[in-house]
GUTIKE-740077 format. One line per 2 residues: number of its first residue (from 1); for each residue z, x, y of N, C-alpha, C. Coordinates in Angstrom, 1 decimal. Atoms other than C-alpha are relative to their C-alpha. Last residue first. Layout:
REM GUTIKE-740077
NUM	Z X Y Z X Y Z X Y ~ ...
END
This chain:
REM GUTIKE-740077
283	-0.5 0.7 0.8 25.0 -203.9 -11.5 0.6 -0.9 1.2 ~ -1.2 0.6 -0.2 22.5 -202.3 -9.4 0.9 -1.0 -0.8
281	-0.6 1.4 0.0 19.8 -200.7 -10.7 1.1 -0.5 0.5 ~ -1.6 0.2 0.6 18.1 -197.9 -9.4 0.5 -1.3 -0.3
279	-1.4 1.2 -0.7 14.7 -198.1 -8.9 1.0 0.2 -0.5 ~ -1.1 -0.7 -0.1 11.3 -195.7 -10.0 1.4 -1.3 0.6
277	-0.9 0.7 0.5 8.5 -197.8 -10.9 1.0 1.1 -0.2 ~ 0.5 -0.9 1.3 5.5 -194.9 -9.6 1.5 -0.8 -0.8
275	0.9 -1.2 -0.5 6.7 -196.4 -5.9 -0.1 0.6 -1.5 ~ -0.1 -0.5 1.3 8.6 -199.9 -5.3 -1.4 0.9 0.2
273	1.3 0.2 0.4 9.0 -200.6 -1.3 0.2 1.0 -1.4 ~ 1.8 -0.6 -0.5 12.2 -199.9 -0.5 -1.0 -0.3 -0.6
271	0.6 0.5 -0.9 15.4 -202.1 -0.5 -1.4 0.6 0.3 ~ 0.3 1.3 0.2 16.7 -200.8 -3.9 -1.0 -1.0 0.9
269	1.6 0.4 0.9 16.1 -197.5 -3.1 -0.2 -1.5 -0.3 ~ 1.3 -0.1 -1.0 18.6 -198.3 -0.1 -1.1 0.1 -0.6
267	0.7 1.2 -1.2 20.8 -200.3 -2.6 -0.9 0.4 1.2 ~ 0.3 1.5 0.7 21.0 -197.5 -5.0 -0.7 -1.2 0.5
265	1.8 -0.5 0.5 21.6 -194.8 -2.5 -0.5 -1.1 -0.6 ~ 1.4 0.5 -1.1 24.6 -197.0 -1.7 -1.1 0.4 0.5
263	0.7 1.4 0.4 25.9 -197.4 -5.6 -0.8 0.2 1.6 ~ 1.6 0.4 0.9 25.9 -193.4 -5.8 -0.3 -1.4 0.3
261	-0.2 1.0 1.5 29.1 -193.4 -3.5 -1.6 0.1 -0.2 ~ 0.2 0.7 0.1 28.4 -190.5 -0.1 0.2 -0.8 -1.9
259	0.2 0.7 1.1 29.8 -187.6 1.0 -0.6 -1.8 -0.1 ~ 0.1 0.6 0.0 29.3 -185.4 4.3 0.0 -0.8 -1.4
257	1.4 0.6 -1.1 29.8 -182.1 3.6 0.3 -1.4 0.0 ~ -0.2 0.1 -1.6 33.2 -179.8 2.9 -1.3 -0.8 0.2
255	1.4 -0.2 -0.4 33.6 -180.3 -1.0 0.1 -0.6 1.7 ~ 0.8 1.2 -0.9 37.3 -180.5 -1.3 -1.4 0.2 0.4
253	1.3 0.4 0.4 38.6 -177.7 -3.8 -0.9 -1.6 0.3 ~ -0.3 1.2 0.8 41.7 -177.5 -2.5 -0.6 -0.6 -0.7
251	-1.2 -0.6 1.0 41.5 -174.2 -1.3 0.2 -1.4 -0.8 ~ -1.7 -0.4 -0.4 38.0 -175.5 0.6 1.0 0.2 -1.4
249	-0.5 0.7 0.8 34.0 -176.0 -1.1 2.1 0.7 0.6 ~ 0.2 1.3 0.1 31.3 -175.5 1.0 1.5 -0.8 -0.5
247	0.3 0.8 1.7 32.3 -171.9 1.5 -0.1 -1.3 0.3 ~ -1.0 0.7 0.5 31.9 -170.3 5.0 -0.4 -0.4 -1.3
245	-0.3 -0.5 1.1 29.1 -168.3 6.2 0.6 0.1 -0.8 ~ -0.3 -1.3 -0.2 28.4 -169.1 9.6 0.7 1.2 -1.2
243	0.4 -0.6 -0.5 25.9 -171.6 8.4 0.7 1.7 0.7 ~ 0.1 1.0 -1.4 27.7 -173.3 6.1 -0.6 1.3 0.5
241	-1.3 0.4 -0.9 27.2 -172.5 2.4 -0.2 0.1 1.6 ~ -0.1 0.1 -1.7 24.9 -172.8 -0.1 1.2 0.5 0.4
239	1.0 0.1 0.0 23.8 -171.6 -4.1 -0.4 -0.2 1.8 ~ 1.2 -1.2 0.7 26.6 -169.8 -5.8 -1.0 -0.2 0.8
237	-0.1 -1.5 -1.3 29.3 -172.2 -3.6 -1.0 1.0 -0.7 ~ 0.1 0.2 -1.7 27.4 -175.4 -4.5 0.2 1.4 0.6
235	0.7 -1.1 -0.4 27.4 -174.3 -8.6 -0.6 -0.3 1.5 ~ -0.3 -1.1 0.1 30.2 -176.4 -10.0 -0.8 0.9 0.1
233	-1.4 -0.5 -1.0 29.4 -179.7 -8.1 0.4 1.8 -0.2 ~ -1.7 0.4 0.8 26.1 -179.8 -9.9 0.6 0.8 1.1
231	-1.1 -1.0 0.9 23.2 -179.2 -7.7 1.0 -0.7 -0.3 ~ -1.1 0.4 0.0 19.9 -181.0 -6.3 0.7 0.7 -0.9
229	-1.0 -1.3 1.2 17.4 -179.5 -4.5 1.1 -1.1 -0.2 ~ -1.5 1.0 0.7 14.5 -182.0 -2.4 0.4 1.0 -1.5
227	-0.4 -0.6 1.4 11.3 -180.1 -0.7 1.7 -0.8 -0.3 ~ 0.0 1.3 0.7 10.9 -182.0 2.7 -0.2 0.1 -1.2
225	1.1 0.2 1.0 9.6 -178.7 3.8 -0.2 -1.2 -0.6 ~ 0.9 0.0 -0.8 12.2 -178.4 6.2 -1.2 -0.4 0.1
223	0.5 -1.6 -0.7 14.6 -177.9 3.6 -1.2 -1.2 0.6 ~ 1.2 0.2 -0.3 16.4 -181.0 1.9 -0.4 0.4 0.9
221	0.5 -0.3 -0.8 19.5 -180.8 -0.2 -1.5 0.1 0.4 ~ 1.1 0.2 -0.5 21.6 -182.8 -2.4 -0.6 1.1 1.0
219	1.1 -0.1 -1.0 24.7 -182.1 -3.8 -1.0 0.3 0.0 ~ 1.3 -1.1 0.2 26.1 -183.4 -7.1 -0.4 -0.3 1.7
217	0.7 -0.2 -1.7 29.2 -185.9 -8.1 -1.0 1.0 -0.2 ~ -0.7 0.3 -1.3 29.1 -186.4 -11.4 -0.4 0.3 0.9
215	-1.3 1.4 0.3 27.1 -187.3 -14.8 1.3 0.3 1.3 ~ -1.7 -0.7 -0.9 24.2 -185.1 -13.0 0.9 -1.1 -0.3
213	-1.5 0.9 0.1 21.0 -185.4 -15.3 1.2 0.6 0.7 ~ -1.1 -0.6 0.0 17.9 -184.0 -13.9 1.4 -0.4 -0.3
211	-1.1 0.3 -0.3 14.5 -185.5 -14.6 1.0 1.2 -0.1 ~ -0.8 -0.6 0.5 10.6 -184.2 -14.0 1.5 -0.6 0.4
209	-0.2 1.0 0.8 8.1 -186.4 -12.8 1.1 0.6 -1.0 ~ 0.4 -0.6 1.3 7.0 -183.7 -10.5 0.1 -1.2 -0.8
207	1.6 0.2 -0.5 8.1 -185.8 -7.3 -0.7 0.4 -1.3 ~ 0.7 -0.5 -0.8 11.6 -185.5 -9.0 -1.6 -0.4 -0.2
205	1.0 0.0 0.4 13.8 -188.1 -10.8 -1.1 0.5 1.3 ~ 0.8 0.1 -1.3 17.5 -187.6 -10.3 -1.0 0.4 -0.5
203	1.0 -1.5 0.5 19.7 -188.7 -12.9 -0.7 -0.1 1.1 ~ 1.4 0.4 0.0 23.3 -190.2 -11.7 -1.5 0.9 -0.3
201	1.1 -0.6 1.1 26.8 -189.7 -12.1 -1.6 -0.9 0.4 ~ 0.4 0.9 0.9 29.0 -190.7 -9.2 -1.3 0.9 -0.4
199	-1.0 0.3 0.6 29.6 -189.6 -5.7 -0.2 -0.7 -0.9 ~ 0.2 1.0 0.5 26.5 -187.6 -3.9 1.3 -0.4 -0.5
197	-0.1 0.3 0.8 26.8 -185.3 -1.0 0.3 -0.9 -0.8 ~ -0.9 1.2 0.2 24.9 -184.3 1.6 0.4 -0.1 -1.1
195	-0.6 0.3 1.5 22.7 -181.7 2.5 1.2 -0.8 0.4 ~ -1.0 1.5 -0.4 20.3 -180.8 5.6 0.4 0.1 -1.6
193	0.9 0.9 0.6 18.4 -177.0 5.2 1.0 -1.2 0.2 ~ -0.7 1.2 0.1 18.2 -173.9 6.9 -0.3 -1.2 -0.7
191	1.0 0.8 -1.0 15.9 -171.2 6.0 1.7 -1.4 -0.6 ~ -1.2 0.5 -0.8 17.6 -167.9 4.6 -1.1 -1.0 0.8
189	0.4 -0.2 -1.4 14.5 -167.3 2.0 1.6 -0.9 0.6 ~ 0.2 1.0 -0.7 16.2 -167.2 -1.8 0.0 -0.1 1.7
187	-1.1 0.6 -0.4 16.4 -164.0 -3.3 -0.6 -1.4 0.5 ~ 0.3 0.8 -1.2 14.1 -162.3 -5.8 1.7 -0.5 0.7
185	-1.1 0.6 -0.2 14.8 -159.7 -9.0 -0.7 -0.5 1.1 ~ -0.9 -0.5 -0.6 11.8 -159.6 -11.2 0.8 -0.3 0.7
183	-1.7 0.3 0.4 9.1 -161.0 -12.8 0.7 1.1 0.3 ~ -0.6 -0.9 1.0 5.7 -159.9 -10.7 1.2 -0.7 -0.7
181	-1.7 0.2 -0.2 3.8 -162.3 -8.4 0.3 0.8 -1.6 ~ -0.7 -1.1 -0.6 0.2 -161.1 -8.6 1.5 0.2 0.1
179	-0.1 -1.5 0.8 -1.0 -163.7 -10.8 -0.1 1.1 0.5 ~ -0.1 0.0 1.0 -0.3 -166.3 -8.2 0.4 1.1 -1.3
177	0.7 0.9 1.3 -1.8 -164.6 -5.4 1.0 0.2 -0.7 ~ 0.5 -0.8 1.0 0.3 -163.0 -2.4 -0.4 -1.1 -1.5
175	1.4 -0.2 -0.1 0.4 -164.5 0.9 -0.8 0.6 -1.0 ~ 1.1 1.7 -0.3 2.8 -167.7 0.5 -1.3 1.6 -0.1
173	0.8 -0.2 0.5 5.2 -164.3 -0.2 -1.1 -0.8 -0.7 ~ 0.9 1.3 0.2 6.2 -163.5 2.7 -0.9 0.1 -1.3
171	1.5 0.7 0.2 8.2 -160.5 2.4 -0.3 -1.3 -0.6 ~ 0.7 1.2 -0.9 11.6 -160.5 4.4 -1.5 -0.1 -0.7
169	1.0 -0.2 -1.2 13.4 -157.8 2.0 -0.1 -1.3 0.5 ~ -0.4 -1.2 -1.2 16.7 -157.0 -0.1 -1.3 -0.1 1.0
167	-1.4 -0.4 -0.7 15.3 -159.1 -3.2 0.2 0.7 0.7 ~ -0.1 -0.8 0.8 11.5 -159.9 -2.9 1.9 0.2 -0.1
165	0.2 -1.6 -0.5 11.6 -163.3 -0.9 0.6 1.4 -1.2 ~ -0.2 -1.0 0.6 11.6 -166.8 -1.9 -0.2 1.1 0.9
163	-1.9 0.2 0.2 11.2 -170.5 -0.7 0.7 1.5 -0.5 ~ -0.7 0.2 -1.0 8.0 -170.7 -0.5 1.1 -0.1 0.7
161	0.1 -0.5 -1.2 6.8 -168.7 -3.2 0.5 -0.5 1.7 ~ -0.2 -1.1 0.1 8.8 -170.7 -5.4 -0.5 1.0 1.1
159	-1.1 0.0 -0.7 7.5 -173.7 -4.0 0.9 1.3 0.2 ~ 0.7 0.2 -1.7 3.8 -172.9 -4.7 1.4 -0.1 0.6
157	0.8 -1.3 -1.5 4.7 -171.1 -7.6 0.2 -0.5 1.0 ~ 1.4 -0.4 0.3 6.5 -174.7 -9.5 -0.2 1.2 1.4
155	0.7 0.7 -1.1 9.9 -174.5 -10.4 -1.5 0.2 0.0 ~ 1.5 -0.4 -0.1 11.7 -173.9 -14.0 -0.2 -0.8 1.8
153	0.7 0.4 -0.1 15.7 -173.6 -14.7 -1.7 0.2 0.6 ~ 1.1 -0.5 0.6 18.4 -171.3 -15.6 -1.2 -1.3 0.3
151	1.3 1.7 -0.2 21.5 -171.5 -14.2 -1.4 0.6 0.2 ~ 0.4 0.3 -1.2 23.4 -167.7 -14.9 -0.9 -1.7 -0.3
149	-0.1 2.0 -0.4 25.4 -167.6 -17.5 -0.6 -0.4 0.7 ~ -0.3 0.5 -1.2 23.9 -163.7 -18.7 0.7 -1.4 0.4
147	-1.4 1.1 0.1 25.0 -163.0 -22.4 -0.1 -0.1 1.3 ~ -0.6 -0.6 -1.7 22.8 -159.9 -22.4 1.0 -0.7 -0.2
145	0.1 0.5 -1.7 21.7 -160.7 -25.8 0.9 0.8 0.9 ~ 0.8 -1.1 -0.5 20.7 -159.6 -29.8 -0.1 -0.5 1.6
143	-1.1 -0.9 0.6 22.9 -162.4 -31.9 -0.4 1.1 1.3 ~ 0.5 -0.9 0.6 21.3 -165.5 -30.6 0.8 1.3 0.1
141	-0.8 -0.9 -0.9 23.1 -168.9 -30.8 -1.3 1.7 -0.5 ~ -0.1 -1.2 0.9 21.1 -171.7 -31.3 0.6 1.4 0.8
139	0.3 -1.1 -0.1 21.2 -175.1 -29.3 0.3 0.9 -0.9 ~ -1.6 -0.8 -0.8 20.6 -178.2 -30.8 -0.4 1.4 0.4
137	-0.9 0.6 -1.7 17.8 -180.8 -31.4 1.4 1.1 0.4 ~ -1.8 0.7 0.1 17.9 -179.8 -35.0 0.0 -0.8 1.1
135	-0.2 0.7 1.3 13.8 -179.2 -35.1 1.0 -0.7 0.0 ~ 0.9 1.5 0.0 13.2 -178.7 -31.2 0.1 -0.6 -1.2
133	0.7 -0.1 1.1 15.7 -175.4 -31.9 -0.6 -2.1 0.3 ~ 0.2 1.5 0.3 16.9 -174.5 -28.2 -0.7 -0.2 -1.4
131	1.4 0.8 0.3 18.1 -171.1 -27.7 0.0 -0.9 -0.3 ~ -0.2 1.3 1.0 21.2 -169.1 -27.0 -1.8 -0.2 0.4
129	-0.6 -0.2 1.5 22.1 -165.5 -25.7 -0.6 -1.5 -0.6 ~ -1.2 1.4 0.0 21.2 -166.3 -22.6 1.1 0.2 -0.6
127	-0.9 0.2 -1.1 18.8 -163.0 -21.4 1.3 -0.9 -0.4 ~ -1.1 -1.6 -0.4 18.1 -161.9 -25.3 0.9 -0.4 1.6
125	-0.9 0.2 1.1 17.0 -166.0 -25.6 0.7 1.4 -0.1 ~ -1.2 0.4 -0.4 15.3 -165.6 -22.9 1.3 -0.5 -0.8
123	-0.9 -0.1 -1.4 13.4 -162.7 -23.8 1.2 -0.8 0.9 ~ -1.3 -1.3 0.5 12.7 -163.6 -27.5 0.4 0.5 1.6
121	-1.5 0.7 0.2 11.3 -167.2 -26.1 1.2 1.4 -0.2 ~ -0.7 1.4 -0.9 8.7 -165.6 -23.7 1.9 -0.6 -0.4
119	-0.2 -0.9 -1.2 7.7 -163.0 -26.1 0.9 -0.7 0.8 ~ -0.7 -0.1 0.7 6.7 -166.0 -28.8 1.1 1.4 1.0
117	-0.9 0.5 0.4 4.8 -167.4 -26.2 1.1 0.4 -0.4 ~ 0.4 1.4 0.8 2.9 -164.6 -25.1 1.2 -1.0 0.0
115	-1.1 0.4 0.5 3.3 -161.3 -22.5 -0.3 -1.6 -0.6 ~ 0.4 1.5 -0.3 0.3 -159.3 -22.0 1.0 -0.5 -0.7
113	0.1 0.4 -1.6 1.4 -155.8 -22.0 -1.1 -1.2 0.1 ~ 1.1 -0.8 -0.4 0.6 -154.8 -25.5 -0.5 -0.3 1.3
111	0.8 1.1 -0.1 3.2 -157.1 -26.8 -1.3 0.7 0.4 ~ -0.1 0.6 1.5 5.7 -154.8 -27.4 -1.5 -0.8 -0.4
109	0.8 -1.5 1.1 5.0 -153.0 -23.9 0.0 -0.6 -1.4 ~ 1.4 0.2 -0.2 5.8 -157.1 -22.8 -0.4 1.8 -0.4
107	0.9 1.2 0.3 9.0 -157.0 -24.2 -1.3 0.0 0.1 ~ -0.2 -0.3 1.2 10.4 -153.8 -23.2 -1.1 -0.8 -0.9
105	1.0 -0.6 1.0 9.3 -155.2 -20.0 -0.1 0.9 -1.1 ~ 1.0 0.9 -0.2 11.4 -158.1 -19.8 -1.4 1.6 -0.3
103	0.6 0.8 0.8 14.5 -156.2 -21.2 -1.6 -0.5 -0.1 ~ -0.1 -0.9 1.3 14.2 -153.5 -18.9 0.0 -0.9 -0.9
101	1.4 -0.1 -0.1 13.9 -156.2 -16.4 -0.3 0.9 -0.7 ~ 0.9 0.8 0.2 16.7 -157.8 -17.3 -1.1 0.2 0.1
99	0.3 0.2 1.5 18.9 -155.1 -17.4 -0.8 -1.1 -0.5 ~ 0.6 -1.5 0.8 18.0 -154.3 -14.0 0.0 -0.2 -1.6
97	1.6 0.2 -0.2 18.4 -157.6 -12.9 -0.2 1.1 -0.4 ~ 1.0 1.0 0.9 21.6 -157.6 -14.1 -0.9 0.0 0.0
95	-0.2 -0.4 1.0 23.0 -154.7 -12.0 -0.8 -0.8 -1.4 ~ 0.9 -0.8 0.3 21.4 -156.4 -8.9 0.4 0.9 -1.4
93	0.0 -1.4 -1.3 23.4 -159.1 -9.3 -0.8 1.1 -0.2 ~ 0.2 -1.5 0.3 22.2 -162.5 -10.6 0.3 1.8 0.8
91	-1.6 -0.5 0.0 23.3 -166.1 -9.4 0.0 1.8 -1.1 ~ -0.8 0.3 -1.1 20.3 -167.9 -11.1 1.0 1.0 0.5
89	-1.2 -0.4 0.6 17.6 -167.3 -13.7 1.0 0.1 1.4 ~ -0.5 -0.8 -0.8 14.2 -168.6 -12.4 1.8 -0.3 -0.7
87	-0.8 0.7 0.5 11.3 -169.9 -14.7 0.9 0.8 0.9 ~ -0.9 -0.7 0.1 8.1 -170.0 -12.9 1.2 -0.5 -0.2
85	-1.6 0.1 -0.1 5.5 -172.3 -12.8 0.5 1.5 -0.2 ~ -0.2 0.4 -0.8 1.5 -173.0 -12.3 1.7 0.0 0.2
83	0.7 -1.1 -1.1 0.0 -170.9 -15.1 0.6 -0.4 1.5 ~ 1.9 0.2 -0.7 -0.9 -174.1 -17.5 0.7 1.0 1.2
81	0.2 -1.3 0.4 2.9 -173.5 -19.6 -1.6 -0.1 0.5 ~ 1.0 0.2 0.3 5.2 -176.3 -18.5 -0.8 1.4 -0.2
79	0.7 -0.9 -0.5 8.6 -175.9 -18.9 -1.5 0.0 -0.2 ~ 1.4 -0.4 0.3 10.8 -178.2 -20.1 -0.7 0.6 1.4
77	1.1 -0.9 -1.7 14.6 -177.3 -19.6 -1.7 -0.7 -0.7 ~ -0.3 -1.2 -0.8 16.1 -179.3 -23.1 -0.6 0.3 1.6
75	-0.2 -0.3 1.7 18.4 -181.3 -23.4 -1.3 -0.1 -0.5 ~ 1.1 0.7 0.4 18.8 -181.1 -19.6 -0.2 0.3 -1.8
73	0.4 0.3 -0.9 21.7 -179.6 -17.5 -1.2 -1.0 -1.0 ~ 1.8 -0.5 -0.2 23.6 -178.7 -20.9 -0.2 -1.0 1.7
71	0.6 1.1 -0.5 27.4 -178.4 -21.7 -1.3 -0.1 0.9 ~ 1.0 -0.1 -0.6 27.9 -176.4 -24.8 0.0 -1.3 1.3
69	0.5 0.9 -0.6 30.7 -176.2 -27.1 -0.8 0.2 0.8 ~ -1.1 1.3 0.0 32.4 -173.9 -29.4 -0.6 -1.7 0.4
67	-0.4 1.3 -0.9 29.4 -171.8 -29.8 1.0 -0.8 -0.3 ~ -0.1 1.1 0.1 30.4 -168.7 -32.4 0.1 -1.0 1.8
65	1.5 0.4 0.7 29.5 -165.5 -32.0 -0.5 -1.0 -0.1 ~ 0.4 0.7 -0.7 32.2 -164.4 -29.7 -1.3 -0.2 -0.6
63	-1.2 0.9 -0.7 32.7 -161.1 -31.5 -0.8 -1.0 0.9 ~ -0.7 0.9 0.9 30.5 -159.7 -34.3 0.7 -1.1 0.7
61	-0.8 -0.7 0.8 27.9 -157.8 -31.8 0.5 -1.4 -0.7 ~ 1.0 -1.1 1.1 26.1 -158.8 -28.9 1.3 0.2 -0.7
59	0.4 -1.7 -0.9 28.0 -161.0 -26.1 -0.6 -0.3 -1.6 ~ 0.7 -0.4 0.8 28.6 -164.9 -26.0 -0.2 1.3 0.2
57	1.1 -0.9 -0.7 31.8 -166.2 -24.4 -0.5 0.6 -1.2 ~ 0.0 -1.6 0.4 32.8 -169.4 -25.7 -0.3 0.8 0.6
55	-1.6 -0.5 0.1 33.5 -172.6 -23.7 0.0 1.0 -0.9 ~ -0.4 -0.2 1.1 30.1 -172.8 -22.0 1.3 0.5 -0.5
53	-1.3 0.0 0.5 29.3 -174.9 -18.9 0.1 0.3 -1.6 ~ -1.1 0.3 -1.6 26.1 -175.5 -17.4 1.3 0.7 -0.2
51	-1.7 0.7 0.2 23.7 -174.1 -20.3 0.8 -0.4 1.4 ~ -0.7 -0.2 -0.9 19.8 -174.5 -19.7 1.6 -0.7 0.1
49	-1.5 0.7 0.0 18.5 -175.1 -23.1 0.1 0.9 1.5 ~ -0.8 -0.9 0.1 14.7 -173.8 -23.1 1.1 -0.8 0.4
47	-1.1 0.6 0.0 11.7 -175.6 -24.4 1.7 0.7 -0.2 ~ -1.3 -0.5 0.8 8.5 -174.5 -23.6 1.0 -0.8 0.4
45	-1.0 -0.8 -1.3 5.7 -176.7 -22.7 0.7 0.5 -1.0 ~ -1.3 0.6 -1.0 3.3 -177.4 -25.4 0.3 0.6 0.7
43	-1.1 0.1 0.5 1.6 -175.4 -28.6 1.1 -1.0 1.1 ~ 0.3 1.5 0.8 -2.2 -175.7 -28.2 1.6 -0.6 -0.2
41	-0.1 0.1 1.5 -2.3 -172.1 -27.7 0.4 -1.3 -0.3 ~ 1.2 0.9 0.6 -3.5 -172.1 -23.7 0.0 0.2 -1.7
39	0.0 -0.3 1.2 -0.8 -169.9 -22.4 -1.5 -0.3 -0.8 ~ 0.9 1.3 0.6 -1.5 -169.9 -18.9 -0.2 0.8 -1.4
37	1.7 -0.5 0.1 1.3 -167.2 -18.0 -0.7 -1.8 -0.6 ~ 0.4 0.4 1.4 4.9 -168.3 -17.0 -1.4 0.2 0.2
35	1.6 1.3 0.1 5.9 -166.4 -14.1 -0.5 -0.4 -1.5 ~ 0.4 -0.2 0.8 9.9 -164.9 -14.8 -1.3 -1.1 0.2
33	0.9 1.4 -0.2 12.2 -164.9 -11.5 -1.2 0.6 -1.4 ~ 0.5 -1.0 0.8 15.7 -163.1 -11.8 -1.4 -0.8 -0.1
31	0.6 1.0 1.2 17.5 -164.6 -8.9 -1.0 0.9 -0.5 ~ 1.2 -0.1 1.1 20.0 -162.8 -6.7 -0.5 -1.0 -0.8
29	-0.3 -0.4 0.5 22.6 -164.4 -3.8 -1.4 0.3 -1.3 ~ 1.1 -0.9 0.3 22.0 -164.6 -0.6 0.2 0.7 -1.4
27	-0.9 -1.6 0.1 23.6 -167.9 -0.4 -0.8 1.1 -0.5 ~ 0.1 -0.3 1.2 20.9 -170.8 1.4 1.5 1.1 -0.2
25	0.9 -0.4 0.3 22.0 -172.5 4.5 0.2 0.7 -1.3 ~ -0.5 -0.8 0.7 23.7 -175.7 5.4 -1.3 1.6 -0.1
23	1.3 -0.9 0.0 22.7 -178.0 8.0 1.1 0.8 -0.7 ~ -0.6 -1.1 -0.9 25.3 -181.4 7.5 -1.0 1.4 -0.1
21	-0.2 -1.1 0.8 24.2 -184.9 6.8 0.2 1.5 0.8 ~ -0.9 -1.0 0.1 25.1 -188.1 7.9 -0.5 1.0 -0.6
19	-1.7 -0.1 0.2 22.8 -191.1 7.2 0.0 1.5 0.8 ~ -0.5 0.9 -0.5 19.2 -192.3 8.1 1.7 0.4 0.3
17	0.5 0.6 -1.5 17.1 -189.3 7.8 0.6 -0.9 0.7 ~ -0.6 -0.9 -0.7 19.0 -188.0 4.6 -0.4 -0.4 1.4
15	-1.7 0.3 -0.7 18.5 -191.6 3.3 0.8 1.4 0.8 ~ -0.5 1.1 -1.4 15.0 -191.1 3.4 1.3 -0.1 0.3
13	0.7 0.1 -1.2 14.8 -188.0 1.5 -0.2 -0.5 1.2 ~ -0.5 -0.7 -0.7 16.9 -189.3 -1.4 -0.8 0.8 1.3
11	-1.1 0.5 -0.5 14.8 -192.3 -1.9 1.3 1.2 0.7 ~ 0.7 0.7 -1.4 11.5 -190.3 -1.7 1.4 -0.6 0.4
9	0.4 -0.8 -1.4 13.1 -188.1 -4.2 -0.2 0.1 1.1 ~ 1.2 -0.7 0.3 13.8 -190.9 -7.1 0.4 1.0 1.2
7	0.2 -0.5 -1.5 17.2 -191.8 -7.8 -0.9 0.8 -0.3 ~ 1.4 -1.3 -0.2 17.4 -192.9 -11.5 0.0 -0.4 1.7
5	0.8 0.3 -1.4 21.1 -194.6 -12.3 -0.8 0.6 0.3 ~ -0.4 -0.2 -1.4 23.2 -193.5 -15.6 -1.5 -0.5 1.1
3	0.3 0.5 -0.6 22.3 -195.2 -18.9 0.5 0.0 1.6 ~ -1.0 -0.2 -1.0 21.4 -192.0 -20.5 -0.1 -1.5 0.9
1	0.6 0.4 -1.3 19.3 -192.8 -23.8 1.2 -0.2 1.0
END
């Protein structure tokens, strides 16, 4: 049990209103996007390791077989499986995406083009190389992968489409149904957004009810939409940077936005009206 500090959404949200923050916009950089189908087998969400930091590298074959170490975003990703999410693979170039989509529908011809559970995991587990075993609690390494690194986590459609575009175009794609969205390569819509950054480990507990552990600093950001992102320090320049196109992060490696200490988020949730018993504590 992590006893780092829960910052809800609402709390971050308001305090970008009140404080300092700076307009950043997205980086146009690939994302490999995979719709989860409405499973309906009785079996749960999935459960995928999303690695941050691995100190082996994994490829195919005899070499690099072995995990040294692993450092995870969430132990593991859950992923809900009722038809309403997508899992999105991060920081992809178009070379990759091709081999991921060759993987992906390899896969699903296998399957007799309807893609299942068990489909699902052999795909990202060929994308990762690794897998989550819910028995040990640990990750597993798999022999038969790409060895992408990319950050790996789940959103829901509705944002997803909001927030996306096909890669290399402007389509809108708020207008296309659900089970019409394809897996494939996407970018992230160029829409400005406020960000700030945090100082100090803390988990952040989204509207969803879903947590994110960040044992350090981590920016924040908050699109237009009043949608709330938050990033580990070591993936800011993959994900923003300043408007004319600069890096976030200088030769010195000084994160360029506004900063802020975890304890004074703290004390502003502290002061707000209590909401689904979310609070930071204050020592």
């Amino acid at each position: 049990m992590s006893d780092l500090p829960v910052l809800s959404d609402e709390t971050l949200k308001a305090f970008a209103t009140t404080q300092v923050a700076q307009t950043v916009m997205p980086v146009r950089t690939g994302r490999f996007i995979v719709p989860i189908p409405h499973l309906n087998d009785g079996d749960g969400p999935l459960e995928l390791p999303n690695a941050k930091e691995l100190e082996s590298i994994i490829k195919s074959g005899s070499l690099g077989s072995r995990i040294m170490s692993a450092t995870l975003e969430g132990f593991p990703q859950i992923v809900p499986v009722d038809g309403t999410e997508i899992v999105l693979i991060n920081n992809i170039t178009p070379r990759q995406a091709r081999a991921l989509q060759v993987t992906y529908d390899d896969i699903v011809a296998e399957k007799n083009g309807q893609m299942d559970r068990q489909g699902l995991m052999e795909f990202f587990g060929a994308a990762t190389g690794i897998a989550y075993d819910p028995v040990s609690k640990t990750i597993q390494y798999i022999p038969d992968n790409i060895g992408i690194r990319g950050d790996l986590y789940n959103m829901s459609m509705q944002v997803f489409k909001d927030r996306h575009n096909p890669y290399g175009t402007e389509t809108d794609l708020r207008t296309v149904a659900d089970d019409k969205i394809p897996a494939g390569h996407y970018q992230k819509s160029r829409s400005p957004v406020k960000a700030f950054t945090i100082s100090g480990g803390f988990i952040r507990k989204a509207e969803s009810g879903t947590e994110q552990t960040f044992p350090d600093t981590a920016m924040v950001a908050i699109g237009s939409d009043g949608l709330v992102s938050a990033i580990h320090c070591n993936d800011i320049t993959v994900c923003y940077e300043t408007p004319e196109g600069k890096s976030l992060i200088d030769k010195a490696e000084k994160i360029q936005l506004p900063t802020y200490p975890v304890g004074q988020l703290l004390l502003a949730q502290r002061d707000a009206p209590a909401r689904n018993g979310v609070r930071g504590l204050v020592q």
